[in-house]
N, C-alpha and C positions, 0 to 999 in steps of 0.2 A: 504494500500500500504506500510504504515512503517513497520508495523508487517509483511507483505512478505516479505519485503527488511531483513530487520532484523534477519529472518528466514535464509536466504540465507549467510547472513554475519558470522552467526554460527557456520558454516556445513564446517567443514574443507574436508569433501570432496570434495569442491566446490572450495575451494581457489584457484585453478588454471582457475577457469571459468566452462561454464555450456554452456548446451543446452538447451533454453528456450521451451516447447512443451508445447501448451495452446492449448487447447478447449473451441466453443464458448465465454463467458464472459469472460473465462481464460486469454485468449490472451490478454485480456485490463490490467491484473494483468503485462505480459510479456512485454506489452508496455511501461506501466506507467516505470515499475523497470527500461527499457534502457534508457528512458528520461531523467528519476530523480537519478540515482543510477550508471548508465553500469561505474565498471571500476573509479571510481572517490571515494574517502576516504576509501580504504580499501574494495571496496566490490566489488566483483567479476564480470567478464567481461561474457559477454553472447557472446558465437562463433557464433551458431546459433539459427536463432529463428523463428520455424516450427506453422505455426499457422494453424489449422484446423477449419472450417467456424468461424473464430474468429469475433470480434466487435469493429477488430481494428480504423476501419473507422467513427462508432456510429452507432445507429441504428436510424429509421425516424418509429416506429412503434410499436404497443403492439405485444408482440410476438402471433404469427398464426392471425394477425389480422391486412391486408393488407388496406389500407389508399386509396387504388384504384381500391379495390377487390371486389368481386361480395357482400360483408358485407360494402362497401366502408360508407353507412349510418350511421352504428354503429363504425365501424374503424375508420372514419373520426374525429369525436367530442370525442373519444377516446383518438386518437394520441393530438387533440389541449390540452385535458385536461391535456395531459402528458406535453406537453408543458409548460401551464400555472405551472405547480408544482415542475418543472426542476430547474428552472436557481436562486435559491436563496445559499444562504450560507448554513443556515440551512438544506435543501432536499440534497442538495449534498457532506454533508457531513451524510448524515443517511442513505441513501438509496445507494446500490451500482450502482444499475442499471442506475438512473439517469444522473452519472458521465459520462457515455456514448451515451445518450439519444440525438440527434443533429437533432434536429427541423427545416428544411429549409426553414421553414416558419419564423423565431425566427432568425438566424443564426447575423442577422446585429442590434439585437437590443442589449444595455446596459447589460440587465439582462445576456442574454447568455455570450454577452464576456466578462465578469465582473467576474459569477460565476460557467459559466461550465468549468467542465473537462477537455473534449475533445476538447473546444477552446483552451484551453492551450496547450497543447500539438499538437494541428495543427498550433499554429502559428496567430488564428483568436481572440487573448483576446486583450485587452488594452495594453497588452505589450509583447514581444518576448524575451522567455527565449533562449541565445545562446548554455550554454549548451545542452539543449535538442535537438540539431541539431548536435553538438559535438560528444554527446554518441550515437545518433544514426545512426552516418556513421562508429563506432566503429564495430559494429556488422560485422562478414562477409559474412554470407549470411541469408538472407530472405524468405521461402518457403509459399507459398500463397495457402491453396489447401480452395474452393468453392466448398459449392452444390450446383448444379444445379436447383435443386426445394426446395430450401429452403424456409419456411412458419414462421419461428424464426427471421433472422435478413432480416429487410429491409430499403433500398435496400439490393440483396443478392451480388450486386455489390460490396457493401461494401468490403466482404471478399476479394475483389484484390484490395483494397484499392480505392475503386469510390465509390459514393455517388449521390443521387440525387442533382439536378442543385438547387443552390438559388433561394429561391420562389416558389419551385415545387412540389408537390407528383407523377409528372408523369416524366418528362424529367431525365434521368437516365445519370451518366458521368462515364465513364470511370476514367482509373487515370491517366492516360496523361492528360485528360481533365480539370481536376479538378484545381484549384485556388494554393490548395497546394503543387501539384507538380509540377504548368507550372514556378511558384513563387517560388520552394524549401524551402516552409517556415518551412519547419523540418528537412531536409536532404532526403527527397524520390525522389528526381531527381537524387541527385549526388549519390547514391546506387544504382538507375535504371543503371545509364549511367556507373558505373562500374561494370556491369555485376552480382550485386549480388542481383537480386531480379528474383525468381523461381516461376511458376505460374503452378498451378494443378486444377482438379475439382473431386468430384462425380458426379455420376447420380442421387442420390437420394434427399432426406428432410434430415433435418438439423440434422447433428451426425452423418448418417448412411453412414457408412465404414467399408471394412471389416477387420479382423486383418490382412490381407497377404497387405490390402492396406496400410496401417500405416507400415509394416516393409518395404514395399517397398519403403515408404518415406523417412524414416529414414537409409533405406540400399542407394539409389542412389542419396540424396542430404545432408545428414546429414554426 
């Protein structure tokens, strides 16, 4: 995340700001930057931030390898393995995937809010950073675009920022529904409620869009 940030703070073409455009894992790169970075010492403010089936929310699963799916056997003790090897200092600073990895199973214990990622930046760690609620109602608009049979990030709910319920691999929440935004413990209420968070989907599996649909993103919300 330092070396993207750093990347960006380079690029005098960017000194007036940028459009963050993430794909799948991408988007947590886009995330992390507005949290830690939007707009604060010199480093460039993000206008908009277009995420396509991104990971913004974490995922609850090995990728193509559904925790409730007709593999649910082998998915299952999968996902807990990923669990058990997530939430220390050392995996999540080695592995990038991890960073995003949010176990609902896990979500209230030590280990997760201690040393994941995505606690942090939701709001659910041992402690609430304010900037990262700061810089990211900075942002002006938020483009959400999901697919619809996506088999990569689960829940695919995630991609509009929902997640499954604490405690569950099946009960699925929207983002209204969710802890973080009914609580705005990162600023995704107060963005909702000023009209700057845009919602899209594909029909297909995970990436597959076509180029007319990406310009048409970026021509009618960007």
């Amino acid at each position: 995340m330092d070396v993207f940030a750093e990347k960006i703070k380079a690029d005098k073409q960017l000194a007036n700001g940028f459009n963050c455009v993430g794909f799948s894992q991408g988007n947590s790169l886009c995330r992390g930057y507005i949290h830690k970075y939007n707009g604060v010492g010199g480093y460039p403010l993000v206008h908009n931030f277009l995420s396509v089936h991104g990971t913004v929310s974490g995922v609850a699963g090995f990728p193509n390898c559904d925790p409730d799916g007709l593999l649910g056997l082998v998915c299952r003790p999968l996902a807990k393995l990923c669990g058990d090897l997530s939430y220390t200092s050392f995996t999540q600073g080695l592995l990038f995937q991890v960073d995003y990895f949010r176990d609902p199973m896990r979500v209230n214990t030590d280990a997760y809010m201690q040393h994941s990622q995505i606690a942090d930046w939701n709001g659910e760690g041992v402690s609430v950073n304010a900037t990262y609620k700061e810089n990211f109602v900075k942002v002006k608009r938020f483009i959400m675009i999901k697919a619809e049979k996506d088999t990569m990030v689960y829940p695919n709910e995630g991609e509009h920022w929902g997640h499954f319920a604490d405690g569950s691999l099946k009960r699925i929440l929207t983002m209204k529904d969710t802890q973080w935004y009914k609580q705005d413990m990162f600023g995704l209420k107060t963005v909702d409620e000023a009209g700057k968070i845009l919602f899209n989907s594909t029909s297909g599996n995970h990436l597959q869009f076509t180029h007319e649909e990406l310009v048409g993103w970026l021509q009618q919300f960007v």
